[in-house]
C-alpha positions as CSV (number, residue, x, y, z in Angstrom):
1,X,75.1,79.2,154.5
2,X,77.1,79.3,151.1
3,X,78.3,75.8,150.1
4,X,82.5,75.9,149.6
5,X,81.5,74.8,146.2
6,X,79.9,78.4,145.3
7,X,82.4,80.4,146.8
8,X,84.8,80.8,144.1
9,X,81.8,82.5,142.3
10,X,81.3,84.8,144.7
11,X,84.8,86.1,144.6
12,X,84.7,86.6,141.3
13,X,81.6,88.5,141.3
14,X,83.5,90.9,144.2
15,X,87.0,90.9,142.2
16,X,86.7,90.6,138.3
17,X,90.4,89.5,138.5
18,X,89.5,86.4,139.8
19,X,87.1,85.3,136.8
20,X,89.6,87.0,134.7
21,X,93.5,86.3,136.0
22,X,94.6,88.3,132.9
23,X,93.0,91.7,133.4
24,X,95.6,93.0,135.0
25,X,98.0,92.5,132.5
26,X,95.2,94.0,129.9
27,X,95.5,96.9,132.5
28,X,99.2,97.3,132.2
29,X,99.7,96.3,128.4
30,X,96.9,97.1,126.4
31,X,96.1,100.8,126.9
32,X,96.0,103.2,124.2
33,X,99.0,104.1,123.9
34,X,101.1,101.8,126.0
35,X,101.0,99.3,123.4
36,X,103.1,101.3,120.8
37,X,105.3,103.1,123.1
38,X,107.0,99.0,124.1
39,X,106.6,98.0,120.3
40,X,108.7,101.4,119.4
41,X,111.1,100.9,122.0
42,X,111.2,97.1,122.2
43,X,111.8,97.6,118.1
44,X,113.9,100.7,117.9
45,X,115.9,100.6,121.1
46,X,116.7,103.3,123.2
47,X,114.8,106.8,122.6
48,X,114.6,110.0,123.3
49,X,111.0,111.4,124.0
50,X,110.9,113.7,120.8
51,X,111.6,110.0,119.0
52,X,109.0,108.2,120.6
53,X,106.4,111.1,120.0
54,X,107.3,111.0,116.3
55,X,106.9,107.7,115.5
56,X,104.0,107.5,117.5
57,X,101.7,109.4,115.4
58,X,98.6,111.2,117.2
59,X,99.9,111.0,120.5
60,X,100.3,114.6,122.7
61,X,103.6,115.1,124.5
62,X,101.2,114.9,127.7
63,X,99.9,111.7,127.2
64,X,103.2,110.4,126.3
65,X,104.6,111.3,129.2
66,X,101.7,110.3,131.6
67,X,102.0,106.9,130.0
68,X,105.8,107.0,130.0
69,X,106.3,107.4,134.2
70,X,103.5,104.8,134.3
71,X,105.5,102.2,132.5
72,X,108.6,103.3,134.3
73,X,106.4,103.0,137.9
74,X,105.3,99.4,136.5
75,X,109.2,98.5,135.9
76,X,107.8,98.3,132.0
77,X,110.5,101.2,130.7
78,X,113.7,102.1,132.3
79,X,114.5,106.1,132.1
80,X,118.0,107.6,132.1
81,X,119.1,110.8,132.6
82,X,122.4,112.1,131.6
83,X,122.9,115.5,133.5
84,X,124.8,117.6,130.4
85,X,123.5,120.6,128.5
86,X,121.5,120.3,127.2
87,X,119.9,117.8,129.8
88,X,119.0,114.4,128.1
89,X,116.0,111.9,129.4
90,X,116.5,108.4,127.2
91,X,113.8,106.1,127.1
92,X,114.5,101.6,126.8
93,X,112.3,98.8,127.2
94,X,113.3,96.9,130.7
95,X,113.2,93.3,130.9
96,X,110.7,93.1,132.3
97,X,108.9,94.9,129.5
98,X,110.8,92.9,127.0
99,X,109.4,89.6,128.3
100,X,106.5,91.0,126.8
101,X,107.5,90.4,123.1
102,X,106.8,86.6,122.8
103,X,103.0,87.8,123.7
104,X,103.3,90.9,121.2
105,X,104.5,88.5,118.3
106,X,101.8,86.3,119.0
107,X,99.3,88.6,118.4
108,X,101.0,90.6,115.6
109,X,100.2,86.9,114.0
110,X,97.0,86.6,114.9
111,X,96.2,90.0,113.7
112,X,98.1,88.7,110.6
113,X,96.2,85.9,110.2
114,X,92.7,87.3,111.3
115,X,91.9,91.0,111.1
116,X,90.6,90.4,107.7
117,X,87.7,87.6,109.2
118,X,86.8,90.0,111.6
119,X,86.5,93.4,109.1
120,X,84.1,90.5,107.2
121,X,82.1,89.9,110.0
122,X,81.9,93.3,110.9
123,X,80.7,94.3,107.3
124,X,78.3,91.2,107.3
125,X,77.3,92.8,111.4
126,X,76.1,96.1,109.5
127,X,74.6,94.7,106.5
128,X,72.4,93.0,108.5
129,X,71.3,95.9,110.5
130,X,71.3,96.3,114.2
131,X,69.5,93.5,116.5
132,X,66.9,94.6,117.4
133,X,65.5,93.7,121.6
């Protein structure tokens, strides 16, 4: 019989979000696209969708918004619609989604701070040539 002492272990082995308490915020945060779609609207404010898709270069009207009524589902975006006509759909951050920006700054610094040490070690990975076994 497992000892108490092992059975945190085991746990983790059946549910990575126990030997990782974060990945479900890496879910949530960190996709693709979800990422710039909060910076946009937690730096520009309120947006209409043909906003968001222009500043968010690359990204196809169906991906943005597939990852739009996700964030909205995860409380992330809040979405209005006025009923006039034209119809309009606005897009904000929630806040919810803008407690997220203490996190965001932080790593805007340590991509700052760091991107260049890791481009190095990249470069310096290559040079080197691929482990080999």
């Amino acid at each position: 019989m497992a000892s108490e002492a092992s059975r945190p272990a085991v746990d983790a082995m059946a549910n990575p979000e126990l030997a990782c308490p974060i990945s479900p915020v890496v879910d949530i945060v960190f996709s693709r696209w979800t990422t710039p779609i909060l910076w946009s609207l937690n730096t520009f404010g309120r947006q209409r969708f043909v906003e968001l898709e222009r500043r968010i270069k690359g990204i196809t009207p169906k991906v943005l918004t597939q990852r739009l009524r996700q964030l909205e589902r995860d409380g992330m975006v809040v979405r209005t619609y006025h009923p006039e006509v034209p119809p309009r759909v606005e897009y904000e951050i929630s806040e919810l989604g803008r407690s997220l920006a203490p996190l965001f700054g932080h790593i805007a610094e340590w991509a700052t701070t760091n991107l260049e040490h890791v481009e190095r070690a990249r470069r310096h990975y290559d040079d080197a040539g691929a482990p080999r076994g």
